[in-house]
CHARMM internal coordinates of N, CA and C (Angstrom, degrees):
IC EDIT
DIST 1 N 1 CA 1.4516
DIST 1 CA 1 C 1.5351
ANGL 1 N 1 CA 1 C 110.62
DIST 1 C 2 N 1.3280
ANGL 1 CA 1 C 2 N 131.38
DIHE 1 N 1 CA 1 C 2 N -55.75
DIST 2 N 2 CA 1.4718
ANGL 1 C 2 N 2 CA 147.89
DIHE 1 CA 1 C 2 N 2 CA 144.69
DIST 2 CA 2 C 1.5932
ANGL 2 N 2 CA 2 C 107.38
DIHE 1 C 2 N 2 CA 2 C -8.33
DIST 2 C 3 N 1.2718
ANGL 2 CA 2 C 3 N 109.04
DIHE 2 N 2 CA 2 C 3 N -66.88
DIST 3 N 3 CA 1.2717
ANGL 2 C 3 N 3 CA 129.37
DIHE 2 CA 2 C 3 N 3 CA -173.54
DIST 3 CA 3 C 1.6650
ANGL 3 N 3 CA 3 C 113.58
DIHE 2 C 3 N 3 CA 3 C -61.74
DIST 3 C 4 N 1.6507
ANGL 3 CA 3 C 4 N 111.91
DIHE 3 N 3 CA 3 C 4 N -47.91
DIST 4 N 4 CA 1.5056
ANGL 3 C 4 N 4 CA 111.26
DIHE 3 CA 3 C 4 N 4 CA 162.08
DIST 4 CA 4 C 1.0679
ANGL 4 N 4 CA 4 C 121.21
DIHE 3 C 4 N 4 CA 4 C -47.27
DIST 4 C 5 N 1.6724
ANGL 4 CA 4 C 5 N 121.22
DIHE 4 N 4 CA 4 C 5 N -35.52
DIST 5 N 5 CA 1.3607
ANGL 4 C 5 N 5 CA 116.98
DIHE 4 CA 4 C 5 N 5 CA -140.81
DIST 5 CA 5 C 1.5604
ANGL 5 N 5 CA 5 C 84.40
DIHE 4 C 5 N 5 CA 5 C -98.08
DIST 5 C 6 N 1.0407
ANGL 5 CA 5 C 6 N 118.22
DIHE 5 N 5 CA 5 C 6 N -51.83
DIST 6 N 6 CA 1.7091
ANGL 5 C 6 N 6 CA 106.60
DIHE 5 CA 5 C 6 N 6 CA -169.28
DIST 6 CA 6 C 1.6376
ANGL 6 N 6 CA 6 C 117.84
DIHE 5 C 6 N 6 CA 6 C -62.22
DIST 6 C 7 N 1.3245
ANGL 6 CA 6 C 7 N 99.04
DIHE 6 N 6 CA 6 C 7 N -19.21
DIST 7 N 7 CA 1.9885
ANGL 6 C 7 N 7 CA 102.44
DIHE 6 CA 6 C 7 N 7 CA 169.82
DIST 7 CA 7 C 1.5312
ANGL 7 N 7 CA 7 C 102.23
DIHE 6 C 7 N 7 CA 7 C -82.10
DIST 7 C 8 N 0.9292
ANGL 7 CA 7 C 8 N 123.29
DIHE 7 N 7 CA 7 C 8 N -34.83
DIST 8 N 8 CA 1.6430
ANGL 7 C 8 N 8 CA 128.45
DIHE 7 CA 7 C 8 N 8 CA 174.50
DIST 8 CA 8 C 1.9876
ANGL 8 N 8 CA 8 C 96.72
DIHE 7 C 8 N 8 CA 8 C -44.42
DIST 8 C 9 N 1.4466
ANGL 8 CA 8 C 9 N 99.38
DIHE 8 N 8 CA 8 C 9 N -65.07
DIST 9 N 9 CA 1.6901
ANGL 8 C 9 N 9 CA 112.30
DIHE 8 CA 8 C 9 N 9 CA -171.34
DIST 9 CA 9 C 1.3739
ANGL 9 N 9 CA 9 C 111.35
DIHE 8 C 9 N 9 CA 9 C -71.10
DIST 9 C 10 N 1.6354
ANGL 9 CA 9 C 10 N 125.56
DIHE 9 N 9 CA 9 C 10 N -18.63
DIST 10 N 10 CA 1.4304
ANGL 9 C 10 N 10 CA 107.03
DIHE 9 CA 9 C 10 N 10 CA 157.62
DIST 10 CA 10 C 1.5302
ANGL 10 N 10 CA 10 C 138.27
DIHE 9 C 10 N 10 CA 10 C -82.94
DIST 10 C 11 N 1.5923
ANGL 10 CA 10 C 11 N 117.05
DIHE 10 N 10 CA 10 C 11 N -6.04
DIST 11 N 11 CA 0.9370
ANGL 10 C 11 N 11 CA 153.04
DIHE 10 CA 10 C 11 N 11 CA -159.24
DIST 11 CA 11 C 1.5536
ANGL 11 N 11 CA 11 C 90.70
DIHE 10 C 11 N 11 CA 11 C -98.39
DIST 11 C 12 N 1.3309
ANGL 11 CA 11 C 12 N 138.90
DIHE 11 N 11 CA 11 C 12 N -70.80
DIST 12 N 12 CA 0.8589
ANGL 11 C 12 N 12 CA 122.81
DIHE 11 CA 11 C 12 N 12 CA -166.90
DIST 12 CA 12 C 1.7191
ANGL 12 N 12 CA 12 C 110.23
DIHE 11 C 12 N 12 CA 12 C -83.31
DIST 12 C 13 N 1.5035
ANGL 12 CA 12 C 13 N 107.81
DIHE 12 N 12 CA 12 C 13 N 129.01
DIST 13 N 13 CA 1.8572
ANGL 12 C 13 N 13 CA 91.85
DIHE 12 CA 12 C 13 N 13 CA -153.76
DIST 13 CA 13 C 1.7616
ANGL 13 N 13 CA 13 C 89.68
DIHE 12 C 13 N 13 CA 13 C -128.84
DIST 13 C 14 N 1.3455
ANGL 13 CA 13 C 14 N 112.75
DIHE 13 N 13 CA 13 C 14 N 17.98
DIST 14 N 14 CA 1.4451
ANGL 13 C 14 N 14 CA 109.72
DIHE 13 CA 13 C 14 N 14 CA 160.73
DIST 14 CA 14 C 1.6105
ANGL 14 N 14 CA 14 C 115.55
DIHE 13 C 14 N 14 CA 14 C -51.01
DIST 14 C 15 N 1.0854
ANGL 14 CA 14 C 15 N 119.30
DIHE 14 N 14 CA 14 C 15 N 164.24
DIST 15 N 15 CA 1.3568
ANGL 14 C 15 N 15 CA 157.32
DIHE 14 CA 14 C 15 N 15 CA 172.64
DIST 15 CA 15 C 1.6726
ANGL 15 N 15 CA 15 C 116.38
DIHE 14 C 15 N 15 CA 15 C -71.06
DIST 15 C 16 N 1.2311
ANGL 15 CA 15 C 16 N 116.22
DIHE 15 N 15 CA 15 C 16 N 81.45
DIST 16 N 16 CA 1.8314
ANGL 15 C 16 N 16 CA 106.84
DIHE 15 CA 15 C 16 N 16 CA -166.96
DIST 16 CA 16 C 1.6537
ANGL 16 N 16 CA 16 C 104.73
DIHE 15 C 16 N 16 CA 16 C -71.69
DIST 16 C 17 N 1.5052
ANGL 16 CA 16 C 17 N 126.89
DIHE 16 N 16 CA 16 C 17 N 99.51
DIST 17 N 17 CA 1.8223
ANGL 16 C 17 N 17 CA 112.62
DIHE 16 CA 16 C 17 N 17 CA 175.89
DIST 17 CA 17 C 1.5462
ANGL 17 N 17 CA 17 C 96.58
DIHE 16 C 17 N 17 CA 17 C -111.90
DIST 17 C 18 N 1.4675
ANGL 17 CA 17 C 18 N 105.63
DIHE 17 N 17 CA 17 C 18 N 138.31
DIST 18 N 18 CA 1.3297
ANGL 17 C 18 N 18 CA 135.50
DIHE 17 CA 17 C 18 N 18 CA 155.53
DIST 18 CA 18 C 1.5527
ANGL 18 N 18 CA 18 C 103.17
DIHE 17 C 18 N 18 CA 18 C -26.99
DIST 18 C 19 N 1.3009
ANGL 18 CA 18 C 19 N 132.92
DIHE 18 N 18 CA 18 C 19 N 125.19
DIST 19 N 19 CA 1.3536
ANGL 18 C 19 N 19 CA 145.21
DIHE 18 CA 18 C 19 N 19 CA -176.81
DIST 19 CA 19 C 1.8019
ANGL 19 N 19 CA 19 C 96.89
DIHE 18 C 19 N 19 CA 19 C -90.84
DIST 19 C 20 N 1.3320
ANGL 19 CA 19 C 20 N 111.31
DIHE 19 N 19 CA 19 C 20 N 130.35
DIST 20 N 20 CA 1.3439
ANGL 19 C 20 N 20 CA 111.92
DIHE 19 CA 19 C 20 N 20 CA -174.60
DIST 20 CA 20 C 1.3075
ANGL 20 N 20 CA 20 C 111.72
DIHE 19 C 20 N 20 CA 20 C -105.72
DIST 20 C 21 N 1.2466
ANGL 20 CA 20 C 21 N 128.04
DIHE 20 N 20 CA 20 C 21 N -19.18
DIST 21 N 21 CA 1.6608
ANGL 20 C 21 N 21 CA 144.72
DIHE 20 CA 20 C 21 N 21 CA -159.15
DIST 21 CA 21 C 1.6712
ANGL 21 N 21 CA 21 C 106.91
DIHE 20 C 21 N 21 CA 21 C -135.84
DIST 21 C 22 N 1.1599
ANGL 21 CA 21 C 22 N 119.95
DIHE 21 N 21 CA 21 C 22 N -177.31
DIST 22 N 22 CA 1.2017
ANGL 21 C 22 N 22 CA 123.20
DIHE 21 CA 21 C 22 N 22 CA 129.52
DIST 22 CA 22 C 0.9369
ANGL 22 N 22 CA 22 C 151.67
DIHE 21 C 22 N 22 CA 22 C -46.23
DIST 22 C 23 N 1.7204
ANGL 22 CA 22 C 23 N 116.48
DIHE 22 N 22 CA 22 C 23 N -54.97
DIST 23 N 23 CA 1.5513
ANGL 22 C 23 N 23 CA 121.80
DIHE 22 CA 22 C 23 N 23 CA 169.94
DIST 23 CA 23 C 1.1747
ANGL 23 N 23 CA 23 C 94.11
DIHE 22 C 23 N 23 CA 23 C -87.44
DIST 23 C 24 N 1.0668
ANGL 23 CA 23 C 24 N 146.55
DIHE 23 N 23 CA 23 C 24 N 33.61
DIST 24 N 24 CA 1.4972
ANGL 23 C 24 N 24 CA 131.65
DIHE 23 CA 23 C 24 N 24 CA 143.87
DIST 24 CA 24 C 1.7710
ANGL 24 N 24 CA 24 C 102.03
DIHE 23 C 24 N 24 CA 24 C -88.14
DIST 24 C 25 N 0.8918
ANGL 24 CA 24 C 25 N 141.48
DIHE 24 N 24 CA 24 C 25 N -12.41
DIST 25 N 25 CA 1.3610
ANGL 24 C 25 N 25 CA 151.45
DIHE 24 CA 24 C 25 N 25 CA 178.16
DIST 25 CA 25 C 1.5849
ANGL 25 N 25 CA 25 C 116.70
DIHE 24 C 25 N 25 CA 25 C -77.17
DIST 25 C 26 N 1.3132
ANGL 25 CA 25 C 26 N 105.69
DIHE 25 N 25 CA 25 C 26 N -25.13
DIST 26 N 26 CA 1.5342
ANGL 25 C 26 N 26 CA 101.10
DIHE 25 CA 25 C 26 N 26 CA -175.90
DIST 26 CA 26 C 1.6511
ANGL 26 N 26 CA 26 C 95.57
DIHE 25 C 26 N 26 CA 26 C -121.67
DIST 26 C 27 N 1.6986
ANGL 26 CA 26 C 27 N 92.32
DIHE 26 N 26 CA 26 C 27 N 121.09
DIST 27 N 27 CA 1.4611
ANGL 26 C 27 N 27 CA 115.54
DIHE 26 CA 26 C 27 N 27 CA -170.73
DIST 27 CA 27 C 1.6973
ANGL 27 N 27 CA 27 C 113.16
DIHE 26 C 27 N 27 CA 27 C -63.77
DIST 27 C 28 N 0.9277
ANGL 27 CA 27 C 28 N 106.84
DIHE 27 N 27 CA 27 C 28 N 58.73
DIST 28 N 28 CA 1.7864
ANGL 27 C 28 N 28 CA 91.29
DIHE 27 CA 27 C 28 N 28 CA -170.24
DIST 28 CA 28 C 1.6674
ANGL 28 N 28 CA 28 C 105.25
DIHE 27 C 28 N 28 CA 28 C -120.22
DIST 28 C 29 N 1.2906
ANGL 28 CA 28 C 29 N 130.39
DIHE 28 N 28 CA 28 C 29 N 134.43
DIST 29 N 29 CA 0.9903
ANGL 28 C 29 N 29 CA 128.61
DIHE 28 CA 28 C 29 N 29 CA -137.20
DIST 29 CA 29 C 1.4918
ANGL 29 N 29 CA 29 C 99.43
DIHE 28 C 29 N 29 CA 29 C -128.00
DIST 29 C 30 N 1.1946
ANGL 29 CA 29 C 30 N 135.54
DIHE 29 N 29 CA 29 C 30 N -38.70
DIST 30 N 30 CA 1.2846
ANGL 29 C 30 N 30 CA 137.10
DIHE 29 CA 29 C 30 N 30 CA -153.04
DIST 30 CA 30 C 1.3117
ANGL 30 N 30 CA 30 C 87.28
DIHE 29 C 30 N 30 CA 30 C 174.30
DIST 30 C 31 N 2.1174
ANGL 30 CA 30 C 31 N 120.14
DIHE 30 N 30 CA 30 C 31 N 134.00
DIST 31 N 31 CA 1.2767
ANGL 30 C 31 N 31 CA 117.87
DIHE 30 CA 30 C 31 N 31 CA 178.75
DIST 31 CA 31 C 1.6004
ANGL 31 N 31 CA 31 C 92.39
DIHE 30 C 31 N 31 CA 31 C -129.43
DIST 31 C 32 N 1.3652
ANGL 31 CA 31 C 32 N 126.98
DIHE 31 N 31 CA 31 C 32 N 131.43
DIST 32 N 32 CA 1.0575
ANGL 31 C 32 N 32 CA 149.29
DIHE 31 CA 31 C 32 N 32 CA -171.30
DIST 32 CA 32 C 1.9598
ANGL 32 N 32 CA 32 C 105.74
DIHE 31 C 32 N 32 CA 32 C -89.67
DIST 32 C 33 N 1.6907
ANGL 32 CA 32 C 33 N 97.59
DIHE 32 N 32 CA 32 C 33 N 143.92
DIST 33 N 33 CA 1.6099
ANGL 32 C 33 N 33 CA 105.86
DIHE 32 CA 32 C 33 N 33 CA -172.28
DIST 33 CA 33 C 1.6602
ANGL 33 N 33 CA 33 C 109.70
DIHE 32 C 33 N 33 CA 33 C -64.44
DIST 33 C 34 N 1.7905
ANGL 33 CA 33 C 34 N 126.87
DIHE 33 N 33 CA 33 C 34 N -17.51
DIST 34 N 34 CA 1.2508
ANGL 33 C 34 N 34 CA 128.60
DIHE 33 CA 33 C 34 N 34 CA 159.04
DIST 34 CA 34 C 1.3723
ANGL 34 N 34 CA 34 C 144.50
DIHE 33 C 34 N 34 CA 34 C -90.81
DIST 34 C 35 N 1.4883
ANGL 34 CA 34 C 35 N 92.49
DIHE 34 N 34 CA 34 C 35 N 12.95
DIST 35 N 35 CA 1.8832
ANGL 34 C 35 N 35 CA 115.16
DIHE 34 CA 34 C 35 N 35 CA 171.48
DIST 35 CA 35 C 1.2142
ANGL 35 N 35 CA 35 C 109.88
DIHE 34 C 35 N 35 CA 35 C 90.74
DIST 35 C 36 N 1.2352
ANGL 35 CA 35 C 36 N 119.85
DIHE 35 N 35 CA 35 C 36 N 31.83
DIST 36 N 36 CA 1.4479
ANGL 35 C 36 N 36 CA 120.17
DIHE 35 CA 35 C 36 N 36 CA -176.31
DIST 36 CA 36 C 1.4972
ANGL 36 N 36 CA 36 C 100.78
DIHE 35 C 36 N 36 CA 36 C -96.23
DIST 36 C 37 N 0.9289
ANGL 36 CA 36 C 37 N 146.91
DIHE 36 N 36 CA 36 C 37 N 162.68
DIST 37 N 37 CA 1.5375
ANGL 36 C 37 N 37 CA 149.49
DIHE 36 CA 36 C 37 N 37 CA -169.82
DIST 37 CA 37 C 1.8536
ANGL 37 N 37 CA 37 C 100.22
DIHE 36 C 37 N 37 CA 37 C -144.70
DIST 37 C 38 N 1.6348
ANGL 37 CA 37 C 38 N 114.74
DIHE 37 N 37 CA 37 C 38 N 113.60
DIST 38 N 38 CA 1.6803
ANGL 37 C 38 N 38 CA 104.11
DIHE 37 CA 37 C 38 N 38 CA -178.94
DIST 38 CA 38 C 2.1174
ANGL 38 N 38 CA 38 C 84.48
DIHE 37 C 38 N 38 CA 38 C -100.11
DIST 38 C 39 N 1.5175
ANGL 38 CA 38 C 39 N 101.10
DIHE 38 N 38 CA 38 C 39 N 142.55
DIST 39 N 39 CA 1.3960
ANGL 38 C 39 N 39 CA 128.16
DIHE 38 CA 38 C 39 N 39 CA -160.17
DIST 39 CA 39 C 1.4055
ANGL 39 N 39 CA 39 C 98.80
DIHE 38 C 39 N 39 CA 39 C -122.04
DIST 39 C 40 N 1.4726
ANGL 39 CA 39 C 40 N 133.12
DIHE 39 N 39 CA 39 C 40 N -22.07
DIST 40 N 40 CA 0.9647
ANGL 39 C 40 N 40 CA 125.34
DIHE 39 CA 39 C 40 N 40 CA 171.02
DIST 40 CA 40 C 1.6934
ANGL 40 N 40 CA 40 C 105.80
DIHE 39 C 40 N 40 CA 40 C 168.01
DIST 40 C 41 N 1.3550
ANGL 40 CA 40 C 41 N 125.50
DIHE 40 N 40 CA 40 C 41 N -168.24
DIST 41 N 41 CA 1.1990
ANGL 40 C 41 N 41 CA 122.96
DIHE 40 CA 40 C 41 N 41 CA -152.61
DIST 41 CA 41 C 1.7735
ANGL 41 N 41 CA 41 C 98.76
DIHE 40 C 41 N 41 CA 41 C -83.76
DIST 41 C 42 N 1.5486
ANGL 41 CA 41 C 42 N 85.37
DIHE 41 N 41 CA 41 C 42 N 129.80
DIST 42 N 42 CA 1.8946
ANGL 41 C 42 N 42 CA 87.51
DIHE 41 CA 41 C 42 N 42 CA -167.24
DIST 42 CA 42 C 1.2904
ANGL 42 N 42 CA 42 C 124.59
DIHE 41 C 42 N 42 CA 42 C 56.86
DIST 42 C 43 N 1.2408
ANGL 42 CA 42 C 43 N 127.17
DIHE 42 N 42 CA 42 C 43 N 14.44
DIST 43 N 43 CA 1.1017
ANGL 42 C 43 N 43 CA 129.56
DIHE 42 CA 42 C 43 N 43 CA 157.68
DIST 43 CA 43 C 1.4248
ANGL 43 N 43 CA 43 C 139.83
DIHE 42 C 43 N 43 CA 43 C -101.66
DIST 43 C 44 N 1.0040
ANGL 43 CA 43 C 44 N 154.19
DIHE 43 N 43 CA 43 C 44 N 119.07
DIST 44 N 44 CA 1.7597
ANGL 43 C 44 N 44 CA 155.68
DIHE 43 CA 43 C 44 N 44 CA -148.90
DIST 44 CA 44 C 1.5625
ANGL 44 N 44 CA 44 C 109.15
DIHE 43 C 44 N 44 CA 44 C -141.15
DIST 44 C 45 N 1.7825
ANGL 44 CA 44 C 45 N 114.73
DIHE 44 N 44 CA 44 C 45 N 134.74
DIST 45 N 45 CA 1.0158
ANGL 44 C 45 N 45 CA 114.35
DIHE 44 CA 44 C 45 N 45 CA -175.21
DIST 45 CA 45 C 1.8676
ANGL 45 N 45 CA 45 C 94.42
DIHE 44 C 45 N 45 CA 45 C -136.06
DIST 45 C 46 N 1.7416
ANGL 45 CA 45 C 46 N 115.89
DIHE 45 N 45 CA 45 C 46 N 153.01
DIST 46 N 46 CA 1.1863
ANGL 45 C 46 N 46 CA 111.45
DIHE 45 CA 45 C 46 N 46 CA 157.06
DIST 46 CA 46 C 1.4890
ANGL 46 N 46 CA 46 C 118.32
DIHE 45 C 46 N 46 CA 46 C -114.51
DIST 46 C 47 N 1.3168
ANGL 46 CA 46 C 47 N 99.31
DIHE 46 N 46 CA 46 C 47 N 156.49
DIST 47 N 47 CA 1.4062
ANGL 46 C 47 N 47 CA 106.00
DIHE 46 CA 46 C 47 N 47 CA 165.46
DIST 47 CA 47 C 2.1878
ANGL 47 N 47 CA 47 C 131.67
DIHE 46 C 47 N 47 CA 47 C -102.12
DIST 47 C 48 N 0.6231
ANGL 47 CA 47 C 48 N 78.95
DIHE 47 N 47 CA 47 C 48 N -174.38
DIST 48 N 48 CA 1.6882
ANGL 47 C 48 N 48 CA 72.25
DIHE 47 CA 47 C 48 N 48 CA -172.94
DIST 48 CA 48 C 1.7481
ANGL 48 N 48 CA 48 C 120.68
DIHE 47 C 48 N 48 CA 48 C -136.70
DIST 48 C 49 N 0.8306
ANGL 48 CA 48 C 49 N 145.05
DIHE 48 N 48 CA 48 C 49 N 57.04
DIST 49 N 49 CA 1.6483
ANGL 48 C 49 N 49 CA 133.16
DIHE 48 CA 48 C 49 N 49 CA -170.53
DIST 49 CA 49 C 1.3395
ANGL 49 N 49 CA 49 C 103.63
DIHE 48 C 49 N 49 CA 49 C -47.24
DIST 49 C 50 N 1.4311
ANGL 49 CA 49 C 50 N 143.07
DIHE 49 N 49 CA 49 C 50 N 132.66
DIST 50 N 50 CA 1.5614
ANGL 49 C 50 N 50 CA 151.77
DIHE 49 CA 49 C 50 N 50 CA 129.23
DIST 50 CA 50 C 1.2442
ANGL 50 N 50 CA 50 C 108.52
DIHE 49 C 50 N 50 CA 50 C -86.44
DIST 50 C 51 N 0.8793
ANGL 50 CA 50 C 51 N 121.13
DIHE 50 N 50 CA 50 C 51 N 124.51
DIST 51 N 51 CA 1.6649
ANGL 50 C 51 N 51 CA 142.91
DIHE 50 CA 50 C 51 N 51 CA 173.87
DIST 51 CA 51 C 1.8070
ANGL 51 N 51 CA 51 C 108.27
DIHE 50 C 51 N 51 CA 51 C -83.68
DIST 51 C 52 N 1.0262
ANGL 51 CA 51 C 52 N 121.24
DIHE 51 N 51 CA 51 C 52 N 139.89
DIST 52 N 52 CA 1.5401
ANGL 51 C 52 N 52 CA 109.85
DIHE 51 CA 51 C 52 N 52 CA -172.87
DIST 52 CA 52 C 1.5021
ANGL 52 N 52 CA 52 C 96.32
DIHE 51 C 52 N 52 CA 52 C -98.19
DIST 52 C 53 N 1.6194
ANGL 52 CA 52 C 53 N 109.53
DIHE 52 N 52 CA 52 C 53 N 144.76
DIST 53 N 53 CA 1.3483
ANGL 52 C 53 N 53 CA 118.31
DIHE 52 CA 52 C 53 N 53 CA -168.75
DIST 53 CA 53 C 1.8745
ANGL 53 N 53 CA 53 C 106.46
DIHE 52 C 53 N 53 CA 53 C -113.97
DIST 53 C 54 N 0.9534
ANGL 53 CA 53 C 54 N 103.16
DIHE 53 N 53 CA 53 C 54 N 100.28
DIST 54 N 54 CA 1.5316
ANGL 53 C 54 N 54 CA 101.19
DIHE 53 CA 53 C 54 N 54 CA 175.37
DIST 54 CA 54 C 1.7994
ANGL 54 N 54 CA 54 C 120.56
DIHE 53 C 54 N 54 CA 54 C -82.42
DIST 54 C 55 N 1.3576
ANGL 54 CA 54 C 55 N 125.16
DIHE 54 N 54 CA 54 C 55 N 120.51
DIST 55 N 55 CA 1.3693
ANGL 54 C 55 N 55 CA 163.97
DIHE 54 CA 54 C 55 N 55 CA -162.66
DIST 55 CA 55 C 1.3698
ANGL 55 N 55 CA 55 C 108.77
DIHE 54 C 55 N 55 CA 55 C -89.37
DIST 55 C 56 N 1.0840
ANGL 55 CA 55 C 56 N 130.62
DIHE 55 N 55 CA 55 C 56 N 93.57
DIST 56 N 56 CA 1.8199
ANGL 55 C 56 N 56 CA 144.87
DIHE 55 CA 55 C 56 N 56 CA 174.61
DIST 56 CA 56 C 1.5185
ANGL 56 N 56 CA 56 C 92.04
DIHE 55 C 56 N 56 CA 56 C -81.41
DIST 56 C 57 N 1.3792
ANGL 56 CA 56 C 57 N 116.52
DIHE 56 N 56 CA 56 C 57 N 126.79
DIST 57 N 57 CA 1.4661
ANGL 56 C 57 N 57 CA 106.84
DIHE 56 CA 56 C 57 N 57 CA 159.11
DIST 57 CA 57 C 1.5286
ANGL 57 N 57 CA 57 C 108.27
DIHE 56 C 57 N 57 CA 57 C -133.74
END
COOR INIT
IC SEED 1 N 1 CA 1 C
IC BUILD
């Protein structure tokens, strides 16, 4: 378990900085024209909008 955890912590080889603001808090790095969101180095996240659909019956 020891052993996971410290390959876990060399692996991730970002830069830890003190968040000064708010939007310093939300990791988003560069947002792409197909909804891709880059979060950090080699890393990519999407997002999704659902629109709420209202039902007459």
């Amino acid at each position: 378990m020891i052993k996971t955890l410290s390959n876990l912590f060399k692996q991730d080889k970002e830069k830890f900085v003190v968040p000064k603001g708010v939007q310093d808090c939300i990791p988003i790095y560069a947002i792409y024209d197909d909804g891709i969101f880059r979060v950090g180095r080699d890393k990519y996240s999407t997002q999704e909008l659902i629109l709420p659909v209202s039902v007459q019956i």
